[in-house]
LOZA-494924 format. One record per residue (C-alpha): residue in three letters; x, y, z. Coordinates in steps of 0.1 Angstrom, whole numbers, plus 2048, in hexadecimal, padded with zeros to 3 digits. Layout:
<recs>
ALAXYZ/...
</recs>
This chain:
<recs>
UNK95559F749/UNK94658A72E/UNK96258C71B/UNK97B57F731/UNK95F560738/UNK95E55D70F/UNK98155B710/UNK98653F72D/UNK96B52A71C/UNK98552C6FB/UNK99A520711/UNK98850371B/UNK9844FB6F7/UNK9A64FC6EA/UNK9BD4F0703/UNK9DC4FD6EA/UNK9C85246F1/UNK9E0539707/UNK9DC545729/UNK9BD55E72D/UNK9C4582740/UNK9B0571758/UNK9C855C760/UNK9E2575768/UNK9C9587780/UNK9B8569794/UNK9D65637AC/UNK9D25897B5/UNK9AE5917B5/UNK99E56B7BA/UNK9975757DC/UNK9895927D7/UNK9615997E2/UNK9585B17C5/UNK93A59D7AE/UNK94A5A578C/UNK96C591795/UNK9565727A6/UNK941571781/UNK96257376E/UNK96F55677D/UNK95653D78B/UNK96052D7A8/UNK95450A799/UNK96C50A77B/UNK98D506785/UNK9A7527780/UNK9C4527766/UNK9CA51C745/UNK9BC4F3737/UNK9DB4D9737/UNK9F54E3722/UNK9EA50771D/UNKA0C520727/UNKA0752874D/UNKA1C54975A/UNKA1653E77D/UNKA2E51F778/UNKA4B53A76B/UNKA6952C77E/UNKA6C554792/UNKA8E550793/UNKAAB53D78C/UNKACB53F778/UNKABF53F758/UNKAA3558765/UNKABA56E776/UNKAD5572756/UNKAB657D741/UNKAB059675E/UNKAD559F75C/UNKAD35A0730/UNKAB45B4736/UNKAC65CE74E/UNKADF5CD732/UNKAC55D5719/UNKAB45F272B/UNKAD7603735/UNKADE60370D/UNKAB760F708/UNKAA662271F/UNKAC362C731/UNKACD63C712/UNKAAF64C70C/UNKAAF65B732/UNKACC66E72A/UNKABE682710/UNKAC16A5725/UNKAE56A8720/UNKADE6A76FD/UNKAC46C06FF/UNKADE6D9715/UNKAFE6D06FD/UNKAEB6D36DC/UNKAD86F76E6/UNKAFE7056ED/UNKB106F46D7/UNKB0A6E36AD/UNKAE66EE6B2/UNKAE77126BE/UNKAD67216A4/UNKAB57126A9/UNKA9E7156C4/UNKA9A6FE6E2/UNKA756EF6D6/UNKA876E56B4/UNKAA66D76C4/UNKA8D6C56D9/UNKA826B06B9/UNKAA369D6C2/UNKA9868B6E1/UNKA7868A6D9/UNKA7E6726BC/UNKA9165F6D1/UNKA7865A6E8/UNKA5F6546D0/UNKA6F6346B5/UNKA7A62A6DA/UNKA556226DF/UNKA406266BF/UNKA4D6026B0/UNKA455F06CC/UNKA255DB6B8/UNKA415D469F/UNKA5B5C56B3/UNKA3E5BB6C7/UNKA355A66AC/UNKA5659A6A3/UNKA5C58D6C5/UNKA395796CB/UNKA425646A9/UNKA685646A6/UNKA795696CB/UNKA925856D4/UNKAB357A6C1/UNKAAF58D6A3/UNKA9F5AA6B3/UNKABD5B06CC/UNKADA5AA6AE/UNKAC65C4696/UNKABF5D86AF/UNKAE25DB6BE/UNKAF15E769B/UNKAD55FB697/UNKAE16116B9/UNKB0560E6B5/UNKB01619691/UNKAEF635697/UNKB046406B3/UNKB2363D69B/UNKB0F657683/UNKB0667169D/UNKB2A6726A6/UNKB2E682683/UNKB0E69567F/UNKB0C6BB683/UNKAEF6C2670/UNKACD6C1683/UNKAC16A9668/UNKADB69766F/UNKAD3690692/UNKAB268568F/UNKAB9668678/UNKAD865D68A/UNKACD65F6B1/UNKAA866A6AB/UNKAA064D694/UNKABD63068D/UNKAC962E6AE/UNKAA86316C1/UNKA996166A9/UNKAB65FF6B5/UNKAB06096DD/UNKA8B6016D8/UNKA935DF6C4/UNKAA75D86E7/UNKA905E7701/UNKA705D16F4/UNKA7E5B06F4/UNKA8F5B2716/UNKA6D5BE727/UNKA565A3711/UNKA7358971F/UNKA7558A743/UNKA50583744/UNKA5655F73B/UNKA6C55B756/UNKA5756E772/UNKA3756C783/UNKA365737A7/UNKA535867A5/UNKA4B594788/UNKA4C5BB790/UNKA675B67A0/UNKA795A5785/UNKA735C576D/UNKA7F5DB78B/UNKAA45CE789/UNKAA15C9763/UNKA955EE763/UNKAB25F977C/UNKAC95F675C/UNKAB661574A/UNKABD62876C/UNKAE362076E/UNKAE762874D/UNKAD5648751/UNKAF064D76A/UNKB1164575A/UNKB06652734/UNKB0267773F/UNKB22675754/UNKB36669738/UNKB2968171E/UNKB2F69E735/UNKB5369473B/UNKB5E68771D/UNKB526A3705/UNKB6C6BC716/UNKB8769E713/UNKB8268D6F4/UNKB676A06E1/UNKB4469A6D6/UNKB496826BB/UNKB616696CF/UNKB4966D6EB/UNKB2E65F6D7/UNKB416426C8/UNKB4D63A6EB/UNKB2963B6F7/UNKB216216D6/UNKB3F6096E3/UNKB34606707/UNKB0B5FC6F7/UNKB205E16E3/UNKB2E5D46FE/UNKB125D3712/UNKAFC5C66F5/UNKB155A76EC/UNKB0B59C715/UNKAE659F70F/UNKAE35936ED/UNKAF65736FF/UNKADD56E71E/UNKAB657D716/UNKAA455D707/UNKA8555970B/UNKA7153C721/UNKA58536705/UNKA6152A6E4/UNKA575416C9/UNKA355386B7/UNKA2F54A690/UNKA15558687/UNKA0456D66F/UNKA00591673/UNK9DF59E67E/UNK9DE5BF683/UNK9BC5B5699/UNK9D75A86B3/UNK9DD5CE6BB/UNK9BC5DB6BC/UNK9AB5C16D2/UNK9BF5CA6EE/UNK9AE5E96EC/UNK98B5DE6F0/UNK9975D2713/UNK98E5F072D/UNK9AA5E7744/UNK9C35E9729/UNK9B260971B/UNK9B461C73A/UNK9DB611743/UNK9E661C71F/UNK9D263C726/UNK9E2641748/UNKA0563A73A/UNKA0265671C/UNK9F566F734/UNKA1666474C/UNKA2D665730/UNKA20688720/UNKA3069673F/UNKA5067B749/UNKA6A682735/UNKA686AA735/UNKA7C6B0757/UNKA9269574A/UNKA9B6AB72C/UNKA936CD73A/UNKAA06CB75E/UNKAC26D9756/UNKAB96F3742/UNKA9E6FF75A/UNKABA6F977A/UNKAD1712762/UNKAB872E761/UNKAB572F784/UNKAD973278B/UNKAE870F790/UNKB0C70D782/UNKB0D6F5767/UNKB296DD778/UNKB0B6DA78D/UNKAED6D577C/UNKB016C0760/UNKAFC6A377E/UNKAD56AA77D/UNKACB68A765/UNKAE3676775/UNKAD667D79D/UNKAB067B78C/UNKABA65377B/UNKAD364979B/UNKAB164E7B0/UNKA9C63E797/UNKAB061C79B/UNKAA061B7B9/UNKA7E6257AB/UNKA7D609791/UNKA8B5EE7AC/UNKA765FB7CD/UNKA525FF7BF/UNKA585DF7AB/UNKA635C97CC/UNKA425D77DE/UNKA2C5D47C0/UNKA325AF7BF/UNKA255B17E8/UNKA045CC7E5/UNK9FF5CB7BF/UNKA095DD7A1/UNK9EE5EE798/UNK9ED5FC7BA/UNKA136057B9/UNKA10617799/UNK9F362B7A0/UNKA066397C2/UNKA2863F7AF/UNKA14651793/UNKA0766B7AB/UNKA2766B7C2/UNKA3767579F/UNKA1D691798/UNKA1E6A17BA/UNKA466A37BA/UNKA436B979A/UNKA246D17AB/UNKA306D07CC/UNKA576D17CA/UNKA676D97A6/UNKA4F6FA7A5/UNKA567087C6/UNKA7D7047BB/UNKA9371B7B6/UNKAB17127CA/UNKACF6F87C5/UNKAC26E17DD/UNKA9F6E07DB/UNKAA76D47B4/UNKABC6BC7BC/UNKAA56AC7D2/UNKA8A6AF7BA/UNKA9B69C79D/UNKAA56827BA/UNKA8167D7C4/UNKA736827A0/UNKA8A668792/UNKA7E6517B1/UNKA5A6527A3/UNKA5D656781/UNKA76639785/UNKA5E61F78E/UNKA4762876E/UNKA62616757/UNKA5D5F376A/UNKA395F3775/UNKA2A5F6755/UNKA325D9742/UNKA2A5CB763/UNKA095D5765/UNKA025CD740/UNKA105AB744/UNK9F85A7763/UNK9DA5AC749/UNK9E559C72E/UNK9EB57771F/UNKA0F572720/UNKA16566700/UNKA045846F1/UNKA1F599707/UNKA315AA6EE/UNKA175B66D7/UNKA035C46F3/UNKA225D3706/UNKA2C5DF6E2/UNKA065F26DB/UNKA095FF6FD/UNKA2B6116F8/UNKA206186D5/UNKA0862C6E0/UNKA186436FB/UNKA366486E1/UNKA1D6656D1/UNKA1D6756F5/UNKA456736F7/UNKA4967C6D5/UNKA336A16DC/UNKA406A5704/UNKA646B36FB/UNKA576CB6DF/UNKA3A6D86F1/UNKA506DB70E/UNKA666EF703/UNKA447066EF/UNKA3970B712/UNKA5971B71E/UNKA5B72F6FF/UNKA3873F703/UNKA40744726/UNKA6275971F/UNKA78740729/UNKA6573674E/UNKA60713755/UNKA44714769/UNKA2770D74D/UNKA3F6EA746/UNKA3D6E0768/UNKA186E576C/UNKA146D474B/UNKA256B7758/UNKA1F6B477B/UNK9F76B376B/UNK9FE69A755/UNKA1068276D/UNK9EE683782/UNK9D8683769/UNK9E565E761/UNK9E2657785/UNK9BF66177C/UNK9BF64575E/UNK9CE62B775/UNK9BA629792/UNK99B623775/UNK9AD60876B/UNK9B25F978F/UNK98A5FE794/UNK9825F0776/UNK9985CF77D/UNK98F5CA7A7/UNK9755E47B0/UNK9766017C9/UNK9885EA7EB/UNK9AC5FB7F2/UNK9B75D8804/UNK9B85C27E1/UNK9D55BB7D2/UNK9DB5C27AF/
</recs>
């Protein structure tokens, strides 16, 4: 707590400072009776930043211009995260098809790159955002994708496919994803995780229409027209949000310190979040790639369980737009730490026990509810604990960070069903444990920021 007093009397100092994380919590927590919050902020000084210091609380929370970066962002996250959420129906078409000759845990490598330059250059864009803006980031990162989807289309080497769709065209997604979640936070406060829950909404409707489309249009047109089809409609898409996501706050250069992505780490809060999201995300992603393979082997017919990913992201729309509406009312900490460990118990309680058609389909249904609401309460939790125009570096060092645990889930995955002859249960216990486990992580974070009392918001 003497940190955070350090850092208001900088404040009072240097009125051209930013806002302190202090000043993101007090509207939340200045009521509250725990001791530590009343020393942080004494009730003699007066709350939020000196005159002329950026204050989030005065974001406009809506708008036009607000609402058409919500709308570029949804754009964004279709063409990103979207993408990435559809990475089972590679997993399924590459094991049967190019690819056949390796094994599922190599094949896996695929995705798992994906997933991984999706997240690991977030302190890098990060970066790039905080001094220059998002323009240059969304046009790079646009070719970069489309590119890379173009090169798939001709790839049939498993070489191949990791440096077109594992590497190029995730770099690109993740050059897209970053600035649209840094930008919405100049626009929002109040409304804030709400905000991210309809930007967020995009990366579930696309998880919805890309696995349709490449399970249709492979028969029709073939793989490689598929993909370039796929790397048309992210163009089109892209050329909307390249013309609408512009940030509030004008971009401000400055040199690169690499302390700028350590100190967040010295902060206990922060610390125990990004812990609670690499635990989540050790275990998020492996139902996404595993479901329909695992469906399969119990006997679902593949015109079936081909819909799996897209059932699992149509429910998570409403996971990424629900939580987020009722996080802005009861808090976001508190949001996340209940939709962590409704995610974790779906996995233990229900995808185990499965072994029919329609207990499956209402597992990916309910899993891609909670999983769902991961995506848009993260960067809002981060953003609640941090200085907003420090957003992108430490939304970057958080993804950064959990990128390692998406980059070994797929592989180690598919190990565990390999050891176990081909059964899935050690994968589900593996994730279902590491979904609760950051539940686990969270709730430390919660305690640490507002004490032990179930009735604060934050």
């Amino acid at each position: 707590m003497s940190a955070l007093s350090e850092h208001n009397k900088m404040h009072e100092s240097d009125a051209s400072d930013t806002l302190s994380t202090n000043a993101e919590i007090l509207p939340e927590v200045e009521k509250q009776p725990q001791q530590d919050v009343e020393q942080a902020v004494p009730v003699d000084k007066p709350a939020g930043p000196p005159p002329g210091a950026f204050d989030p609380r005065q974001n406009p929370d809506g708008g036009r211009e607000a609402w058409l970066v919500v709308a570029g962002g949804f754009c964004c996250l279709f063409c990103s995260f979207g993408w990435i959420n559809c990475i089972g129906v590679f997993q399924n078409y590459y094991e049967t098809h190019q690819l056949s000759q390796y094994s599922g845990s190599t094949i896996a490598w695929i995705p798992s790159c994906e997933a991984f330059m999706m997240f690991v250059l977030g302190p890098v864009i990060g970066k790039i955002y905080d001094n220059y803006g998002p323009r240059w980031l969304l046009i790079v990162g646009t070719i970069l994708h489309v590119f890379g989807l173009m090169m798939t289309s001709l790839s049939s080497e498993l070489y191949q496919f990791i440096l077109a769709q594992g590497i190029c065209s995730a770099a690109g997604a993740s050059m897209v994803f970053y600035p649209a979640m840094s930008t919405v936070s100049t626009w929002f406060f109040h409304k804030r995780a709400f905000a991210f829950g309809c930007m967020a909404a995009g990366s579930s409707l696309g998880g919805v229409i890309f696995p349709i489309m490449v399970a249709h249009l492979i028969p029709e047109v073939g793989f490689a027209w598929t993909m370039r089809i796929c790397a048309f409609l992210i163009l089109g898409l892209m050329i909307v949000a390249n013309l609408t996501v512009r940030s509030r706050i004008p971009p401000f250069p400055k040199p690169v310190n690499l302390m700028e992505f350590i100190t967040p780490l010295r902060e206990l809060p922060f610390v125990l979040t990004t812990l609670g999201s690499f635990l989540f995300f050790f275990g998020m992603f492996l139902p996404i790639n595993y479901i329909i393979l695992q469906a399969g082997s119990l006997g679902m017919s593949s015109n079936l369980s081909q819909y799996l990913v897209s059932i699992l992201n149509a429910a998570s729309l409403f996971g990424r737009t629900l939580p987020g509406f009722i996080a802005d009312k009861i808090g976001r900490f508190n949001t996340m730490i209940f939709m962590t460990f409704f995610t974790g118990i779906i996995v233990l309680a229900l995808w185990i026990p499965a072994k029919a058609n329609a207990p499956i389909i209402v597992f990916a249904a309910l899993y891609g509810f909670g999983s769902g609401a991961f995506v848009s309460l993260a960067p809002a939790v981060v953003a609640q604990i941090s200085d907003v125009r420090q957003i992108g570096v430490r939304t970057g060092t958080l993804f950064a960070i959990i990128s390692f645990a998406a980059l070994a889930s797929n592989p180690v995955g598919g190990a565990l069903v390999s050891d176990d002859n081909g059964k899935y249960i050690g994968l589900q216990v593996f994730c279902g444990v590491m979904a609760c486990a950051g539940g686990v992580a969270m709730v430390g974070a919660r305690l640490r920021l507002a004490g032990p009392s179930l009735r604060v918001k934050v």
